[in-house]
C-alpha positions in Angstrom: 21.2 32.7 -15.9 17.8 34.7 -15.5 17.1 36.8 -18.7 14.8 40.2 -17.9 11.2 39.6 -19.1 11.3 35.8 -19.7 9.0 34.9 -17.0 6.8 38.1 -18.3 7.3 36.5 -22.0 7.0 32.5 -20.9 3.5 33.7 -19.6 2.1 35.7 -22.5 2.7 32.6 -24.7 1.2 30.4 -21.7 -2.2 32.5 -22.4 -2.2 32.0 -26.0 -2.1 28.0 -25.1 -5.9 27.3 -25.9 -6.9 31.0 -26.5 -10.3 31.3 -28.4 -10.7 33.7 -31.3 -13.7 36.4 -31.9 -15.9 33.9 -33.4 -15.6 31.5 -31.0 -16.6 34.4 -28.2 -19.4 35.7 -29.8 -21.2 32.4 -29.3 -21.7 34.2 -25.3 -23.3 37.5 -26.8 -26.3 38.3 -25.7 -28.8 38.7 -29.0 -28.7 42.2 -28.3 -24.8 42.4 -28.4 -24.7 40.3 -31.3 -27.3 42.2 -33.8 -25.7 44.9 -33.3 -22.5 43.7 -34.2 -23.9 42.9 -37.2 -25.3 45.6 -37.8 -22.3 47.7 -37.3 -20.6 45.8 -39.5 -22.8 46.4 -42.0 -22.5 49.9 -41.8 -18.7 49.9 -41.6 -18.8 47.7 -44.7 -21.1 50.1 -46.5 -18.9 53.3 -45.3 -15.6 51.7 -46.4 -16.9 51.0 -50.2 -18.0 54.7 -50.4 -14.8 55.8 -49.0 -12.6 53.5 -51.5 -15.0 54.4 -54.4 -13.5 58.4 -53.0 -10.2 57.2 -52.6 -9.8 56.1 -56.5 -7.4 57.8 -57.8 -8.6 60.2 -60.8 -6.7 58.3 -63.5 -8.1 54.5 -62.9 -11.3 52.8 -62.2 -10.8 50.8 -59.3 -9.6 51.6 -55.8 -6.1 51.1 -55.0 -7.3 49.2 -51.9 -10.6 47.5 -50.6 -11.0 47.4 -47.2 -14.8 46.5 -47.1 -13.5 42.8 -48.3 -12.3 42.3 -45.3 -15.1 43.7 -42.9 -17.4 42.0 -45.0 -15.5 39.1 -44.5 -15.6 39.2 -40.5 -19.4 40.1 -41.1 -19.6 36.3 -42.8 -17.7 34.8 -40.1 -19.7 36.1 -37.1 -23.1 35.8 -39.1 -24.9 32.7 -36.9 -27.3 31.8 -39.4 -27.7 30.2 -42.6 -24.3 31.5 -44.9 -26.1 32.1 -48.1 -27.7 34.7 -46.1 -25.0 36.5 -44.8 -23.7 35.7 -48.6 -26.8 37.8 -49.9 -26.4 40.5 -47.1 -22.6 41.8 -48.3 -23.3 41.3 -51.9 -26.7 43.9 -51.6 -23.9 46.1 -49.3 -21.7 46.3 -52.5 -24.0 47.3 -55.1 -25.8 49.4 -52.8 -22.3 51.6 -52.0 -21.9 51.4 -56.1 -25.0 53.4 -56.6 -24.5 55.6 -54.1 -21.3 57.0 -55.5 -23.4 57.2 -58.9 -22.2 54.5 -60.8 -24.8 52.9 -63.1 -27.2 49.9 -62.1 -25.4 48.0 -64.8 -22.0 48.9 -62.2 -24.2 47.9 -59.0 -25.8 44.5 -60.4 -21.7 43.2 -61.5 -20.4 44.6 -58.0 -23.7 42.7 -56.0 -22.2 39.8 -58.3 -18.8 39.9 -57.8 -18.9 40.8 -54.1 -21.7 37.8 -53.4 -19.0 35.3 -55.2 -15.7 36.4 -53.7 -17.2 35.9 -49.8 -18.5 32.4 -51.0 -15.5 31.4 -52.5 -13.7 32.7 -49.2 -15.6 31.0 -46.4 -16.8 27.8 -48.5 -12.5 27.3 -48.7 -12.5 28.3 -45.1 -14.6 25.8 -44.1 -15.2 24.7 -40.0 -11.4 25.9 -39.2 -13.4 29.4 -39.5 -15.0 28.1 -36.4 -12.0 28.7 -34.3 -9.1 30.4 -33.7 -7.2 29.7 -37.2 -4.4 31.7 -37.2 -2.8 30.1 -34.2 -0.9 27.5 -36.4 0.8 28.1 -40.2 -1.4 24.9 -41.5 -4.1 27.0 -40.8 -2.5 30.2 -41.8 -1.9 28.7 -45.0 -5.6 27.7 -45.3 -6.5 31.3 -44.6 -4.2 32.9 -47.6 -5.1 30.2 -50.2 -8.9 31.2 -49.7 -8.5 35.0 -49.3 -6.1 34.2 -52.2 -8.9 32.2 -54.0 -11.3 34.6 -53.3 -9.3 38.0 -54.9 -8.7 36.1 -57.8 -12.2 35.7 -58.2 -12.9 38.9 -58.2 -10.3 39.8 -60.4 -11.7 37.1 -63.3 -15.0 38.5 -62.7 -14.0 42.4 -62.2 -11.9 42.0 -65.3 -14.9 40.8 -67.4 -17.3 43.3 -66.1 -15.2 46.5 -66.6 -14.4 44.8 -70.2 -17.9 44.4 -71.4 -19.0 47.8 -69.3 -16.5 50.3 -70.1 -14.0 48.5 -72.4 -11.4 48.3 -69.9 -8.4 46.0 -70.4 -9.0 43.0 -68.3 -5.7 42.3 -67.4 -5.0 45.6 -65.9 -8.1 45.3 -64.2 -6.9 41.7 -62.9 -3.7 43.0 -61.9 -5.5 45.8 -59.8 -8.7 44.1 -58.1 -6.3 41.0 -56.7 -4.1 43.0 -54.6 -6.7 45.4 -53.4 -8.9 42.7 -52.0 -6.0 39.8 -50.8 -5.0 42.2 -48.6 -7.5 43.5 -47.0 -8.8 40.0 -46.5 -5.3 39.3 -45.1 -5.0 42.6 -43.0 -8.7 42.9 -42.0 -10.1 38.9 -41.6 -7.8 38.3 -38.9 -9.0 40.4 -36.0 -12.2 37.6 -36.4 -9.4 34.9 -36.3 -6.3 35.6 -33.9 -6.5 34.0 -30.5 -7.7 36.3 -28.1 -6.1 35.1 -24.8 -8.3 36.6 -21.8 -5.1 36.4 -19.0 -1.5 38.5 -20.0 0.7 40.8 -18.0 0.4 44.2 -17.8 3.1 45.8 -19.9 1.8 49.2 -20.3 4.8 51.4 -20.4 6.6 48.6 -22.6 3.1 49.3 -25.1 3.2 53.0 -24.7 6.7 52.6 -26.0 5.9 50.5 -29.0 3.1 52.4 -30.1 5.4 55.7 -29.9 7.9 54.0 -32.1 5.7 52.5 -34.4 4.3 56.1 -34.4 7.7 57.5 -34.8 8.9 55.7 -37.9 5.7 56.3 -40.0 6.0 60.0 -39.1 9.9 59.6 -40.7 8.2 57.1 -43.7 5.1 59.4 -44.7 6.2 62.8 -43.2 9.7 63.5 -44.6 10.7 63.6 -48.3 12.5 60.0 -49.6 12.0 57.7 -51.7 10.9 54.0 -51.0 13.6 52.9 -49.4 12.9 53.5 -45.9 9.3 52.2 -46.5 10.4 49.4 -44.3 11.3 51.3 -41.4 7.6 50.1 -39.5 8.5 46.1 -39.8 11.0 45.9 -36.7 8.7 47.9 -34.4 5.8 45.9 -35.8 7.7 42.9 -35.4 8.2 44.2 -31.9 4.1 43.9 -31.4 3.9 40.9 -32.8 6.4 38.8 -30.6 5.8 40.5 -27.3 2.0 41.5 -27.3 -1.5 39.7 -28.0 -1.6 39.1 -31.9 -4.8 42.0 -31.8 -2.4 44.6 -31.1 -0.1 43.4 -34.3 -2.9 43.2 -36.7 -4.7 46.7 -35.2 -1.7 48.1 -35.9 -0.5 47.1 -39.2 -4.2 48.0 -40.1 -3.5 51.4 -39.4 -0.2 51.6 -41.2 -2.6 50.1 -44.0 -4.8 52.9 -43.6 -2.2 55.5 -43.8 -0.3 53.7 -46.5 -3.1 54.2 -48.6 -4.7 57.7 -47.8 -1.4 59.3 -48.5 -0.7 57.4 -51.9 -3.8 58.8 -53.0 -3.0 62.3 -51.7 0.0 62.2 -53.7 2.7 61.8 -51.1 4.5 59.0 -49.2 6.9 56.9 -50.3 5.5 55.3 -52.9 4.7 58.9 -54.8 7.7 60.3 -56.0 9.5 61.5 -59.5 10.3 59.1 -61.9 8.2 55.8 -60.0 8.0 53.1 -62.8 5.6 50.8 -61.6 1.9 52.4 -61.1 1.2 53.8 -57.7 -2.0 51.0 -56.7 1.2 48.2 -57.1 3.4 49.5 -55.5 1.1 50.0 -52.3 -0.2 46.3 -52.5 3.0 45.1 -52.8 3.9 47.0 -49.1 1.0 46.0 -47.6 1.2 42.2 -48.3 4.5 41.9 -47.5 3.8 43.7 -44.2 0.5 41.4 -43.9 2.5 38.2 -44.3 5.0 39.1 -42.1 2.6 39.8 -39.2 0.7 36.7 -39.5 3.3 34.2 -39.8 5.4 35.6 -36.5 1.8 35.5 -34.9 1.1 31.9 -36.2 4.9 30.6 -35.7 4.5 32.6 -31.9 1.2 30.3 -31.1 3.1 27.4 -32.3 6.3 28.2 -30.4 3.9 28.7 -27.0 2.6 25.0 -28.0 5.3 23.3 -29.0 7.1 24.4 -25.4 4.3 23.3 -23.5 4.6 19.9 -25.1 8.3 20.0 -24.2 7.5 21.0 -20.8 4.7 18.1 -20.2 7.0 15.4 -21.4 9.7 16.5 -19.6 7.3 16.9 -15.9 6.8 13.7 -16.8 9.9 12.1 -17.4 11.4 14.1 -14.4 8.5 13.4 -12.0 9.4 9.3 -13.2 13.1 9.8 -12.8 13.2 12.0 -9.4 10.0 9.9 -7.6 11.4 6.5 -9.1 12.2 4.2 -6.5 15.3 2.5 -8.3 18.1 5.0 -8.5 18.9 6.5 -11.2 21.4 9.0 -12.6 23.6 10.2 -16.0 27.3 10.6 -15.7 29.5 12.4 -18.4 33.1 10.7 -18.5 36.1 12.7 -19.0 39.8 11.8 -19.5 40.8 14.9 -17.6 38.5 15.4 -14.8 37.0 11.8 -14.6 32.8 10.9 -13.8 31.1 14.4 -13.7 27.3 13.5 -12.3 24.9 15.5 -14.6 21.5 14.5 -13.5 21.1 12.4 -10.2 17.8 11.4 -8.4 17.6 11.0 -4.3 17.5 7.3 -4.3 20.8 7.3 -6.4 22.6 10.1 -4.0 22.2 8.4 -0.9 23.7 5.1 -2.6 26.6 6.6 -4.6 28.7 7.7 -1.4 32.1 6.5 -1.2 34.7 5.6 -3.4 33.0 2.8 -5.2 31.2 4.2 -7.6 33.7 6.3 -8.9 36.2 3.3 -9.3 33.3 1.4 -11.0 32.9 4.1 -13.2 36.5 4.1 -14.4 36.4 0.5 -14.5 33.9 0.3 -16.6 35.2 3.0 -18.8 38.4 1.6 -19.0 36.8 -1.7 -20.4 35.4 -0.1 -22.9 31.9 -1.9 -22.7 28.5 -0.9 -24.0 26.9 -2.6 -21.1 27.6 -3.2 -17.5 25.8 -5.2 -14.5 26.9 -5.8 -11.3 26.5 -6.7 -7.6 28.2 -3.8 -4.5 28.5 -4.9 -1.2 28.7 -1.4 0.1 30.5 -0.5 3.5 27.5 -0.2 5.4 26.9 -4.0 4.6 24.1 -2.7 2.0 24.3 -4.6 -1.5 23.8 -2.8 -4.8 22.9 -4.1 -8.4 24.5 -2.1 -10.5 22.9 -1.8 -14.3 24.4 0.4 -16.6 24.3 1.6 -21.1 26.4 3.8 -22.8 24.0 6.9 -24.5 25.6 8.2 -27.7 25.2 11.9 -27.7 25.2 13.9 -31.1 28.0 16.3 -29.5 30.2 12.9 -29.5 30.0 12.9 -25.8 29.8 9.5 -23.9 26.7 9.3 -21.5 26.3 6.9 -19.1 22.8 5.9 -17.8 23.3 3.9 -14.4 20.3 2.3 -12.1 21.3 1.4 -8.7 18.8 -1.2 -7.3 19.7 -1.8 -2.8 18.6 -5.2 -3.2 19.5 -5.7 0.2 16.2 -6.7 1.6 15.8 -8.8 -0.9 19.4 -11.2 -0.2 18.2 -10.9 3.2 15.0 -12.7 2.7 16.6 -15.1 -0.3 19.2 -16.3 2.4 16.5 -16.7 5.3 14.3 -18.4 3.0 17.1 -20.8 2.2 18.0 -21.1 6.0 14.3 -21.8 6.5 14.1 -24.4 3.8 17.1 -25.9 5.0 15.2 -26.3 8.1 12.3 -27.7 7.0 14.1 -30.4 5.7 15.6 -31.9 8.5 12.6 -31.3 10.5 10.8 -33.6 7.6 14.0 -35.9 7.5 13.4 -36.3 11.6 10.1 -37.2 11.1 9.9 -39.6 8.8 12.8 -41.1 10.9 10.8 -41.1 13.8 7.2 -42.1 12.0 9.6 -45.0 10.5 10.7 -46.1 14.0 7.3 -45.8 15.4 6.0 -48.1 12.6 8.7 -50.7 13.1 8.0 -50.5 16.9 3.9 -51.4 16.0 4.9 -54.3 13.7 7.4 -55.3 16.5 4.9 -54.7 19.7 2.2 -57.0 17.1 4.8 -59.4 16.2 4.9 -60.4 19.8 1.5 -60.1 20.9 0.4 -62.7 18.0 1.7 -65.5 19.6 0.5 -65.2 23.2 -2.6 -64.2 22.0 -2.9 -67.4 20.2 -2.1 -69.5 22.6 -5.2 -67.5 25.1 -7.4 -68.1 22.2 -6.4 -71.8 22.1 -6.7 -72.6 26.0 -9.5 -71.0 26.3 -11.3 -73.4 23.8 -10.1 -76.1 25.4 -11.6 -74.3 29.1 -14.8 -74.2 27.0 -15.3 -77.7 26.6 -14.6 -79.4 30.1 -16.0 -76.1 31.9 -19.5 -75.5 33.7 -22.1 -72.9 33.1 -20.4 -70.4 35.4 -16.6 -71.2 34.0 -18.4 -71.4 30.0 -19.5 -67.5 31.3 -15.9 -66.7 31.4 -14.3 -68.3 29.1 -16.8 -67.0 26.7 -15.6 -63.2 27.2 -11.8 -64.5 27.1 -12.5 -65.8 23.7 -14.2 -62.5 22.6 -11.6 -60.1 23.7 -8.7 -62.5 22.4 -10.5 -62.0 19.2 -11.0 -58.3 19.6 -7.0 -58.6 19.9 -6.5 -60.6 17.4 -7.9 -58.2 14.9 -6.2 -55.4 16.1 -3.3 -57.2 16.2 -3.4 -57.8 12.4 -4.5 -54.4 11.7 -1.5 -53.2 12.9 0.8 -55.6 10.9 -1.5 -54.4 7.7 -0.6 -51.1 8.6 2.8 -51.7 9.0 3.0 -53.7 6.1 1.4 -50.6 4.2 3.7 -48.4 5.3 7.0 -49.9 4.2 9.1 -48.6 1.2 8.7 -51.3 -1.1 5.6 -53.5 -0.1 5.6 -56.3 -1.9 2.6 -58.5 -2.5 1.8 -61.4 -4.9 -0.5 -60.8 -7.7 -2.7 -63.4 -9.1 -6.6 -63.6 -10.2 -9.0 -63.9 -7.3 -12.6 -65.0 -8.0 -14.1 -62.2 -5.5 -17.0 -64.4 -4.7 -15.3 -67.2 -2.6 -13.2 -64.7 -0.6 -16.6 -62.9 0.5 -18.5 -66.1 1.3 -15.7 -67.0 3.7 -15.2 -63.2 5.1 -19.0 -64.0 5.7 -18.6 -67.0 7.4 -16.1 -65.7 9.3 -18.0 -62.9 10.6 -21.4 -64.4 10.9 -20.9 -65.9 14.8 -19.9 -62.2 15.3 -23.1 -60.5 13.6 -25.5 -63.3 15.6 -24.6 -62.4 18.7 -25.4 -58.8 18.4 -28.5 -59.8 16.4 -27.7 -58.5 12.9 -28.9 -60.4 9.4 -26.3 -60.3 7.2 -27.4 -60.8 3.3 -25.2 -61.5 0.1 -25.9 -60.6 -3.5 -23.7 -61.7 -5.9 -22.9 -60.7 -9.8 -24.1 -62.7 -12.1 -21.0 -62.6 -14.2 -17.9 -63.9 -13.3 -16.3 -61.7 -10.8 -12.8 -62.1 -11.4 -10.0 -59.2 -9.9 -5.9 -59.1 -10.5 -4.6 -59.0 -6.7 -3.2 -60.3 -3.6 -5.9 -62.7 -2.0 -5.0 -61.7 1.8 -5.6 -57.4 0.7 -8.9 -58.4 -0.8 -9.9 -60.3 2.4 -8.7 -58.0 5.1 -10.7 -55.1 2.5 -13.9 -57.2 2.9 -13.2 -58.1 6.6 -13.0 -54.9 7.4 -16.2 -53.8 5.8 -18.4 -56.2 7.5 -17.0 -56.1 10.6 -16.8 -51.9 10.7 -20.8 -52.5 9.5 -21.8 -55.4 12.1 -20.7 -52.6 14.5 -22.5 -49.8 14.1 -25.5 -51.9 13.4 -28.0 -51.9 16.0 -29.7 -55.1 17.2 -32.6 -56.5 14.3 -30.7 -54.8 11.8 -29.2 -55.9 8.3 -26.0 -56.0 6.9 -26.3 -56.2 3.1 -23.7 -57.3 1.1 -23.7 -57.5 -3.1 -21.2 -57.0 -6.3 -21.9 -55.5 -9.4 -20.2 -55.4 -12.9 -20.3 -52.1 -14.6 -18.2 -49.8 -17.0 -18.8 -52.4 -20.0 -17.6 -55.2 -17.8 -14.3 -53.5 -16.9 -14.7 -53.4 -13.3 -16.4 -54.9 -10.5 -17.7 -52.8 -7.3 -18.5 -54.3 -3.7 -21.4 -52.7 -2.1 -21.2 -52.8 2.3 -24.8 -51.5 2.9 -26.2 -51.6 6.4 -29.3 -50.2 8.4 -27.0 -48.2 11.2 -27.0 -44.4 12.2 -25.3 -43.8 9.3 -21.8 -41.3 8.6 -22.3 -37.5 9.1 -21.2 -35.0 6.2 -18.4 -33.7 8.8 -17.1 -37.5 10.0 -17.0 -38.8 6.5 -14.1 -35.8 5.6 -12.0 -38.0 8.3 -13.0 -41.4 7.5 -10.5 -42.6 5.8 -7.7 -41.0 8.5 -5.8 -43.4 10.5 -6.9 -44.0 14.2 -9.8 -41.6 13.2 -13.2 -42.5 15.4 -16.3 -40.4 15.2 -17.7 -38.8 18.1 -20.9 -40.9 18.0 -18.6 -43.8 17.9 -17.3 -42.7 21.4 -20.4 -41.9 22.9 -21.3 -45.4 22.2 -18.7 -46.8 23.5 -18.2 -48.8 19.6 -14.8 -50.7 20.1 -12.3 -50.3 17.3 -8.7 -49.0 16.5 -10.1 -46.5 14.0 -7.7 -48.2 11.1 -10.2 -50.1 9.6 -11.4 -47.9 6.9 -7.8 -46.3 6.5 -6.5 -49.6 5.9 -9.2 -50.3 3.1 -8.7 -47.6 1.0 -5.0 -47.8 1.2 -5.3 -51.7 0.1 -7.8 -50.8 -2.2 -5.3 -48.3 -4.2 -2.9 -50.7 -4.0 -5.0 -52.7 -6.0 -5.7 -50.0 -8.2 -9.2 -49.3 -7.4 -11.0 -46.5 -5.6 -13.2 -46.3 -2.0 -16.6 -44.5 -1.7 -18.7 -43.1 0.9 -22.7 -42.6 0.6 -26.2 -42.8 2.0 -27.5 -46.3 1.6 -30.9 -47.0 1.2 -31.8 -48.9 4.5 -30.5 -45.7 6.6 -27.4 -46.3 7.5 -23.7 -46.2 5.7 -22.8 -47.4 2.1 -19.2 -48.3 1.3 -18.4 -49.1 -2.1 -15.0 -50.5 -3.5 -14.3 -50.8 -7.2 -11.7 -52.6 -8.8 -10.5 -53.0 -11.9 -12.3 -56.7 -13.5 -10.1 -59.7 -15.3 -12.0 -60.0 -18.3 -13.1 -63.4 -18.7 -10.6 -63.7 -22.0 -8.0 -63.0 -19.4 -8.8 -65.1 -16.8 -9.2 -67.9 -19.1 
């Protein structure tokens, strides 16, 4: 339901959201603008004292009201230098209007006095909040009426002791006068310098025009027509009226006119505070109307400002908890239950709609209901094949209602690619499973193929010895390149069983102590007709100390074998093959150095070393022979023997292997 004027309404209070006051514009004024500001102020402060000092009634000696408090007030609050100036400035303003009238210098001096203390008092319990807009909250507002409070009472102790000791005046009396006149015209006058000012409202001018005539209307019936006081508060609902639905200045402009009147008519003798058979004195009565009127005002203005702020809290919080719920991408929504009607959907995001179609929410609902739990979670296969998590808290309400807040989640993507996933792993498996049966058949099928090759190549190698020794020059020619290639088959004949030997589940190899030394001499020996025919030097340096390793003899040879033969290779003619051990780590292991003076391994070849059937491209070119196992097959033994394979530069140019193994200790081998 649309109510007339609350969009006009929600936007006045939306301008007083920030709205600076009168001190906080006149920080833009020009210096012109500003001085003479001040120096109307002045004057206005000046005029008012004269006009209170000819407003006194006959019978007493103070006014029944002192509106140059409160100008001189503003005139502190605007003043932009040092304070004690502006202090000095109203304080020469009131004992200067004191000897105009004619009072005595003795009258002027204790007016400069008390004047000069009451607007120090005021603005040194003011404090930086006079810096802003203050009457915009009732903390503030509070702050405001202690000081002007503060600062009346100070004049009255003061004013009290003055008119005692000047004309033997009773001090209370005097106190009792003084306070009112001055708290309210700080509280009726001060605040045009301190209500927000907001710069942007609607036009309302005939709703104004109205106001003022009715304001106008019952002060006419208050002042104009013979009663007593009790229709004195006719003006507060029509003031109330300016205070809610205009800018605070026209509030406080017009209660300061009421003021004005309030006062010129009590001391004209009429109003309704001026009639036969009044008790309390006249001056009393009319500061008792005008403070109630003042504090009225200025806490409907202050609790307004606060009402504007505290709904545009309430309206950013809720933007943005609505903009979370409505853009969220899980859907959400808030169902009231009812035992007559069932699931009523109060609040309901697009996400939510488009899943809650059908008849399965609803039977969840009473389901869940009907369960009576606090908590529900579930999985919806919907009939469009979609699946739905369902997640779901009872909200206790303080109107005993029960809330439910449900989040529907489509995780239907997300089965989707769970169960692929699962089909895919599934997959993967027996692909793996097919492949290691197939490497396990190819492996058996090498040690098989070698298995039979070893014993007709023995018998080649062994005939063709026997050629060698009855055959001529010519024949020895030929018999010479059968023995070589039977040998060149012979290795890769047991290179193959290695690998195949490697490659079973369990290998199983005997473990003993091997002195290293014995099995490289005879790798050496072994290898030396080899290493002579293609002109290479092979050199052996051995440990000192006793070079002792846990193992199986036949790994350690075929590791040391392949070394020297993989270096007699890719040794050119005249070079050297060096080979040496070396004890380090304390004694705790022993390291076989291969050196030789060949072209070396490339940074990109040595990544791939170590891969079976690997050969480098140099290795091609050269037309090298080899299976490309020989290196594979050492680090593979190596580990087996629980040591480690490296690759470097040696120092003669070419390639350095080095094998370390974990050393008996000599306690050990003993």
């Amino acid at each position: 339901m649309r109510i007339p004027g609350q969009s006009r309404l929600k936007r006045q209070e939306d301008a007083l959201l920030g709205a600076s006051g009168l001190i906080e514009r006149s920080r833009s004024w020009s210096p012109s603008v500003y001085i003479g500001t001040i120096v109307s102020l002045a004057g206005l402060t000046l005029l008012l004292g004269l006009a209170a000092f000819a407003l006194t009634p006959s019978s007493g000696s103070t006014a029944i009201w002192w509106p140059a408090a409160g100008t001189a007030a503003i005139l502190y609050l605007l003043y932009r230098g040092p304070r004690w100036q502006a202090v000095v400035l109203v304080a020469v303003l009131a004992g200067l209007s004191n000897l105009i009238v004619g009072r005595p210098l003795s009258f002027a001096l204790g007016g400069t006095i008390v004047t000069g203390v009451e607007i120090a008092v005021f603005g040194a319990l003011l404090g930086a909040q006079a810096r802003v807009a203050m009457l915009a909250s009732t903390r503030k507002l509070l702050r405001f009426v202690a000081a002007a409070l503060a600062a009346a009472v100070s004049v009255g102790v003061l004013g009290g002791i003055m008119f005692l000791l000047l004309v033997n005046a009773n001090p209370i009396d005097t106190f009792a006068t003084l306070v009112p006149s001055h708290v309210s015209a700080l509280l009726l006058i001060a605040p045009l310098a301190l209500v927000p000012l907001p710069r942007q409202t609607t036009p309302q001018g005939w709703e104004l025009a109205l106001q003022i005539a009715s304001s106008a209307a019952a002060a006419a019936v208050i002042f104009l027509t013979p009663q007593s006081g009790s229709l004195s508060t006719l003006a507060l609902p029509f003031l109330g009226w300016a205070a809610v639905r205009f800018r605070p200045i026209v509030a406080i402009a017009q209660v300061l006119a009421l003021s004005v009147v309030t006062t010129v008519a009590a001391v004209l003798g009429s109003g309704p505070f001026v009639s036969p058979g009044t008790a309390p004195p006249i001056a009393t009565l009319v500061q008792i109307y005008l403070l109630s009127i003042a504090a009225t005002m200025l806490f409907l203005i202050a609790s307004r400002s606060e009402r504007a702020e505290l709904r545009a809290q309430n309206e950013r919080s809720e933007a943005l908890l609505r903009g979370g719920f409505i853009g969220s991408r899980v859907g959400s929504l808030f169902v009231r239950t009812d035992d007559l009607d069932g699931p009523d959907i109060i609040e309901i995001n697009e996400v939510a709609e488009n899943l809650v179609r059908g008849q399965w929410f609803e039977n969840l609902i009473s389901e869940w209901v009907s369960s009576g739990s606090e908590d529900i979670s579930s999985e919806i296969t919907l009939d469009n094949g979609h699946i739905v998590q369902v997640f779901g808290r009872r909200v206790p309400t303080e109107y005993g209602e029960s809330i439910l807040a449900v989040q529907l989640v489509d995780v239907t993507d997300l089965v989707r690619a769970r169960e692929s996933l699962e089909k895919t792993v599934t997959l993967e498996r027996q692909m793996v499973d097919e492949l290691r049966k197939i490497s396990s058949q190819k492996d058996d099928f090498v040690a098989a193929v070698s298995h039979e090759l070893r014993t007709p190549i023995t018998s080649i190698v062994g005939f063709s010895e026997e050629l060698d020794e009855s055959a001529n020059e010519e024949q020895r020619e030929y018999t010479t390149i059968i023995r070589r290639n039977a040998r060149r088959l012979t290795e890769m004949v047991e290179e193959l069983l290695e690998l195949g030997r490697m490659t079973a589940p369990n290998p199983v190899r005997d473990r003993s102590d091997i002195d290293v030394e014995p099995v490289i001499r005879e790798v050496i020996d072994d290898q030396t007709m080899s290493a002579r025919a293609r002109g290479v030097t092979i050199t052996y340096a051995p440990s000192l100390a006793t070079s002792m390793v846990s193992g199986d003899v036949n790994a350690l040879s075929r590791i040391v074998t392949n070394l020297l033969s993989n270096a007699i290779k890719f040794t050119p003619e005249g070079g050297v093959v060096e080979v040496r051990t070396e004890i380090h780590d304390e004694g705790a292991s022993l390291t076989l150095f291969v050196d030789d003076s060949g072209p070396g391994i490339s940074d990109a070849d040595s990544l791939h070393v170590f891969d079976r059937f690997f050969r480098s491209e140099s290795a091609e070119k050269r037309l090298t022979p080899g299976t490309g196992l020989g290196l594979s097959i050492v680090r593979s033994l190596a580990q087996l023997l629980g040591g480690t394979v490296e690759i470097g530069r040696s120092a003669r140019g070419g390639a350095r292997i080095a094998v370390t193994l974990p050393r008996v200790q000599e306690t050990q081998a003993v």
